[in-house]
Every structure is written in structure tokens, then in C-alpha cells.
C-alpha positions, 0 to 999 in steps of 0.5 A, a space after each residue: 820677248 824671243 829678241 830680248 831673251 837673245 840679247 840677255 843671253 848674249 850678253 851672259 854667255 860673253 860675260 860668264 861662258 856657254 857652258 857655266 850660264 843655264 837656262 833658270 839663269 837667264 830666266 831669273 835675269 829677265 824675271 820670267 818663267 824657264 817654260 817662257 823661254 822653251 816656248 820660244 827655244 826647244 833647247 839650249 843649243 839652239 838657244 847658243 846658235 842663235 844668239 852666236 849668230 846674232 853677234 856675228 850678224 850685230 858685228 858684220 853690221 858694224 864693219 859693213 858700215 865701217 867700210 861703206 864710208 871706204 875711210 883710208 883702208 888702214 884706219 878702216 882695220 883700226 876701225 873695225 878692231 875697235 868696233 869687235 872690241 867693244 863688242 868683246 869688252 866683257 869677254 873674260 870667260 873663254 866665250 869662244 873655247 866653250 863654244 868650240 868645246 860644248 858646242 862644235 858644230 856651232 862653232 864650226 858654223 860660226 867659224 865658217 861665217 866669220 871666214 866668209 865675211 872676214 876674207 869679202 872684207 879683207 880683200 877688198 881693203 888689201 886692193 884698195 890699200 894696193 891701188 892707194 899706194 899704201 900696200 905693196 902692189 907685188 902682194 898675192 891678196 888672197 894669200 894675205 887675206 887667209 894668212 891674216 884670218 888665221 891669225 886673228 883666229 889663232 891669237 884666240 888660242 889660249 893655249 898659245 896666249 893665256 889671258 894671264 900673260 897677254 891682253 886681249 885688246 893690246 894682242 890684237 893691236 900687236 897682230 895688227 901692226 904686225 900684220 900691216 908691218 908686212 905690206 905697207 910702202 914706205 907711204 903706208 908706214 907714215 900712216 901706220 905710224 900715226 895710227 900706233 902713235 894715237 894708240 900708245 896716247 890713246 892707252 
């Protein structure tokens, strides 16, 4: 019962926002009692914990598996942005600016996680990238692989981009290419092209 109560959660919190989803809420949802759900979470809070922290376990799954299979590391970013979105797919309700809101030591555990898996994931495609010929060989990876962090994070802002005025799924295509854009050789550009190509045909 505790997973399938996670898994509801889940899936209202992403679509509906931390804040605006109660407790009778996701009781209702699953026809069960709001006390059924309190023998198994003292409170919301740990509630929202543990269900961040099972998406973002759910998530980095995924990528270990997109990496393990060590696909040309351009494909491998488009990869794992397609994964993250599916994951998102229902996002409409600024799941992220809730949680940093109402609930910021969540968030900046989460925010801790994910820089962690990001950066191990990051580097090792930077490197393999490097060693393939597709990446420039003078790239400071350590420097990329954080300035590529803070901007997946900071294209989440939306401040900076409103919702109404950029796509989610098309901004991080956007970043993506403009991430890529600035280390790939003239060999990686063939296979960027290609990528943005299937992307515009595939849209």
C-alpha cells in the first residue's frame, strides 16, 4: 500500500503541484481512508520527500541504463532528455517552484542529489565525447559539466521563462543545442545536425 500511495502521489503532486494536492485528496484518488495513509507517513512533508526522492531514483534508473548501453555521447544527452521528459510530461503545475517554496529543505536535498547524479553522468559523457573526437579536446570538463548544470536548472526558472511564452519540452531542446553548439568539432557538428534534424521532423 505505502508504494502505491507513493505512486499516486507522484503523479498528482506533478500534475496538480505540492501545495494545491492534500492528504483527503490523494485518499479519495486511491479510495482509501486519510488514517491508512498516516499509518504509513506521519506527515505531508515526509510524504513529498519520499516521493521526490522516488522520482529522482525512478529518473537516474533510467539514465544509468542510457549510459550503460555508452551510445555515441550526443545521442546519449538526447536520450536522456527524452527519458526526463516523459517523466515530466504532466508538469503543468510549477511542481518544482512549489517544492522550493513550501517545502525548501526538500528541494535542497533533492537539488543536492540531482547535482550529484548530474555532474558523475555529465563528465563521463564530456570525456568519452573528448576521447571520440566529437568534443573539443582543450574543454575544462569540470567547468562545462557545472555550467551545463546551472543551466538545466536555471531554464526551470520561471521567472526568467514563463511557461506562457517558452515550451518546456522545446526549451530544453534549445539549451541543449546550445549547450552541444559550444564543444562539439566540426565531427561532432555532423552528429548534432542530424540530431536537430530528426527533432525538427520528429516535432
Amino acid at each position: 500500500m505505502k508504494d502505491k500511495i507513493i505512486q499516486k502521489a507522484a503523479e498528482m503532486f506533478i500534475t496538480l503541484g505540492f501545495k494545491s494536492v492534500t492528504m483527503d485528496d490523494i485518499a479519495n484518488e486511491l479510495a482509501i481512508s486519510k488514517k491508512t495513509i498516516y499509518t504509513h507517513f506521519k506527515n505531508k512533508s515526509q510524504l513529498v520527500h519520499e516521493v521526490t526522492m522516488s522520482v529522482f531514483e525512478t529518473i537516474s534508473y533510467g539514465i544509468d541504463c542510457i549510459c550503460e548501453l555508452r551510445k555515441n555521447p550526443i545521442e546519449e544527452l538526447y536520450e536522456i532528455k527524452r527519458l526526463v521528459m516523459v517523466h515530466l510530461k504532466n508538469e503543468r503545475s510549477s511542481p518544482q517552484y512549489q517544492l522550493q517554496k513550501y517545502y525548501p529543505e526538500i528541494h535542497e536535498a533533492l537539488k543536492a542529489n540531482h547535482y550529484q547524479k548530474m555532474s558523475e553522468c555529465t563528465l563521463r559523457n564530456l570525456k568519452r565525447g573528448v576521447e571520440m573526437g566529437l568534443y573539443r579536446e582543450n574543454l575544462d570538463i569540470d567547468f562545462v559539466s557545472r555550467i551545463y548544470f546551472i543551466g538545466v536548472n536555471g531554464i526551470k526558472d520561471e521567472v526568467l521563462f514563463p511557461p506562457s511564452k517558452f515550451q518546456k519540452d522545446k526549451i530544453f531542446d534549445d539549451y541543449l543545442e546550445y549547450h552541444l553548439r559550444g564543444i562539439v568539432t566540426k565531427e561532432g557538428l555532423k552528429t548534432l545536425n542530424q540530431f536537430i534534424n530528426s527533432t525538427v521532423h520528429n516535432a
